[in-house]
N, C-alpha and C positions, 0 to 999 in steps of 0.2 A: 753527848746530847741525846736528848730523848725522844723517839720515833716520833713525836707528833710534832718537836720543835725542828727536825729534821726536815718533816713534811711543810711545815710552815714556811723552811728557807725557800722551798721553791714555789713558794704562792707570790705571784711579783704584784698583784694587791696589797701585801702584806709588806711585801721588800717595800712598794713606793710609800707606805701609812711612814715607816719607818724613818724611809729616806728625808721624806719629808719637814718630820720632827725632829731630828738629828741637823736636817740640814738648816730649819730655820734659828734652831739654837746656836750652831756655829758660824752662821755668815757673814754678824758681826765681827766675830775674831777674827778674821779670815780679812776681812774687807774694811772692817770700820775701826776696829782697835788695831788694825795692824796693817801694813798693805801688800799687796799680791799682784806680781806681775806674773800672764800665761803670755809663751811662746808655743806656735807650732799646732794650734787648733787645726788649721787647714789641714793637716794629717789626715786628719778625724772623720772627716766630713764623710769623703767616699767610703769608707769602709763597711765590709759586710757587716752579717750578724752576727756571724759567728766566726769561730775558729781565731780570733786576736788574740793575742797575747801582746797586754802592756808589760815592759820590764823594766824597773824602777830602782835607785839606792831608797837607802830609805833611813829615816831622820827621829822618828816617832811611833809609837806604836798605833794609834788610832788618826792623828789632825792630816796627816798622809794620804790616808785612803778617804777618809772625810772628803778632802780638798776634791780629789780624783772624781769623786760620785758630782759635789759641786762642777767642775767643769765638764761634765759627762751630760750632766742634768741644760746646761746652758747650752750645748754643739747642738744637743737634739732640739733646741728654741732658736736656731740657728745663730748665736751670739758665737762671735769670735774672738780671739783672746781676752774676753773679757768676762765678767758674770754679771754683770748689770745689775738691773731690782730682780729680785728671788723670782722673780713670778713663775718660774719653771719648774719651783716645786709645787705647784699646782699638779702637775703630769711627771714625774720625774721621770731619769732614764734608770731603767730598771734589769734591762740586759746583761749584767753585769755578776759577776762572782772576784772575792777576793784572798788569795791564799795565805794562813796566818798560824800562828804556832797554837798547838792546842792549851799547851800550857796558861799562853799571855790571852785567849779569848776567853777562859773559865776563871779569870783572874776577880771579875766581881761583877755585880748584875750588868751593871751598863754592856760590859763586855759581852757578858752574853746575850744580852738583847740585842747587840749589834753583829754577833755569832751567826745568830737564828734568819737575821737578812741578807744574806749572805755570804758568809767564811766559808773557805772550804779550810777546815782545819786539817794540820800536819803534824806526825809525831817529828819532833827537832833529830837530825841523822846525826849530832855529834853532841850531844848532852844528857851523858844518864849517871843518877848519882851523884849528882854533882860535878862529875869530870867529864872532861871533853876526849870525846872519842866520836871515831869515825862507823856508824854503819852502813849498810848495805839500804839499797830503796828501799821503802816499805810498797809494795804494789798496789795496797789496798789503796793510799792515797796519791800514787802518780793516774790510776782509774779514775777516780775521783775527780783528778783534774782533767784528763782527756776527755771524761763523759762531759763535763763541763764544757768543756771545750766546745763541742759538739753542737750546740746550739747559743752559745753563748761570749761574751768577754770577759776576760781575765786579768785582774793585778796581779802580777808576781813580783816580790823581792828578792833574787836571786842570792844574795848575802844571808838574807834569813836575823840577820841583827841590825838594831841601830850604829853598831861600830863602825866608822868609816872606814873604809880600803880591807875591810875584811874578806877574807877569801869568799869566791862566790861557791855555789853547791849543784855539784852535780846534775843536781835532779831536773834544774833548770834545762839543763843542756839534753836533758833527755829525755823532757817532752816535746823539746823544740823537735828534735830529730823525730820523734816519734810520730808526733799529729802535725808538724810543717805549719802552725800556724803565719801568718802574718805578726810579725813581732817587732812592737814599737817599742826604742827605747825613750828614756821618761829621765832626765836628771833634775833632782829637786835640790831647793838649798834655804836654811834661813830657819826650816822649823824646830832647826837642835836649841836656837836661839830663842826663839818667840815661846813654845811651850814647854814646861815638861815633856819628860820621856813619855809616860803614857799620850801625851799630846792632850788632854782636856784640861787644864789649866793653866794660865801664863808662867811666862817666866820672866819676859823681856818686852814691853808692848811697844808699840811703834816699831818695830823688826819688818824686814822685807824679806818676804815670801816668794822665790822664783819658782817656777813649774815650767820645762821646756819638753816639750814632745818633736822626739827628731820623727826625720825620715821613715820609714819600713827598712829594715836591713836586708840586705840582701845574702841569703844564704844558701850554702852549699850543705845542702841536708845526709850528703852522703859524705862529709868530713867526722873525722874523729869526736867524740864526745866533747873532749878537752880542747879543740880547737873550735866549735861551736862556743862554749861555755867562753875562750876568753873573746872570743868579738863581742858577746855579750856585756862582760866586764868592760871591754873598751869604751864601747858605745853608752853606757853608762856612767862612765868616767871614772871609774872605781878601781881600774886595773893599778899596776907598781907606774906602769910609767907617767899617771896623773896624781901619784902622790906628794903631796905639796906643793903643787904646784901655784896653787891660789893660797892668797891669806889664810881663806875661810877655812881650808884643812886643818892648818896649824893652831887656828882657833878651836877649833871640833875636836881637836887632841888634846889640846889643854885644856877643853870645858870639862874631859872627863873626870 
């Protein structure tokens, strides 16, 4: 990205022009061609400004985080499980950063214009060359996230892929430990269904859209990496012992 589109991500004039036109294009899909039930706004409400960490599975490349900004934009109009008429993107909620592989945001313009509003892009720690290997953190982008952090809230996908039940990543676990945010878990379900993978065009219309935001977890910041990381998985519902559990997994395996 280039120092001035860089500079642009943190103009949140900029983030809400964006937010705005992004969101009035997709809130038909979201609402009108498809439907969407939210659980768990009440979460939401008291929350600072900073220092969150939302942690999420994740279904789609883009309609995911999309939705998130959508319900993000509605808590701050104080609408509760629900989005109602758009009218909140009038003011959107712009507090916000989203972490997302560098690869899949230089992917084509949309991407990067939705990059430039807030990604905090990430080199992938087990994909080079084509094959799958494990590296070490990159520091330059766990910074990245803490400075964020800082003043701000956070999406994360802890999996880092659309693949269900895929192992979660490290990294996640250790910025939790790191900066102690408040970390909300988030299970979604139904957008493997309703769009493509990229998430901007259909696949399935009339699909139901779930969005649940649990509790804050409660954590023990001075536990081991990997014991952080699987409550995280738990609470997400991604770990082995939610595997198959419901239809929809076995559906999500064989969509592949």
């Amino acid at each position: 990205m280039s120092a001035f589109s860089e500079r642009l991500k943190h103009i949140r004039v900029f983030r809400a022009i964006i937010y705005a036109i992004v969101g009035a294009f997709t809130y038909p899909g979201l609402v009108l061609i498809n439907k969407l039930k939210i659980e768990g706004t009440e979460h939401l409400e008291n929350l600072p400004k900073k220092n969150v960490l939302f942690v999420s599975n994740h279904q789609t490349y883009f309609a995911d985080v999309i939705t998130f900004i959508h319900i993000f934009c509605a808590v701050k109009w104080r609408k509760r499980n629900k989005l109602g008429i758009p009218f909140y993107l009038l003011n959107p909620f712009t507090n916000l950063y989203f972490v997302a592989a560098e690869e899949t945001m230089n992917g084509s313009f949309i991407s990067r214009i939705f990059k430039a509003a807030g990604a905090l892009t990430v080199k992938r720690t087990w994909r080079a060359d084509g094959k799958e290997v494990r590296r070490g953190l990159d520091p330059s982008d766990t910074r990245k996230i803490s400075k964020a952090l800082s003043d701000s809230w956070i999406i994360t996908f802890p999996q880092g892929t659309t693949k269900p039940f895929a192992p979660g990543r490290k990294g996640t676990a250790y910025i939790i430990k790191n900066n102690q945010p408040i970390v909300i878990p988030v299970v979604i379900n139904g957008f493997w269904r309703a769009f493509t993978k990229r998430g901007l065009t259909f696949k399935k219309k009339g699909s139901l859209l779930s969005i649940r935001f649990k509790e804050p977890l409660v954590i023990d910041y001075a536990k081991p990496i990997d014991e952080i990381l699987e409550q995280v998985m738990d609470a997400i519902e991604q770990s082995k012992k939610f595997m198959l559990k419901g239809k929809h997994h076995v559906m999500t395996i064989l969509d592949k």
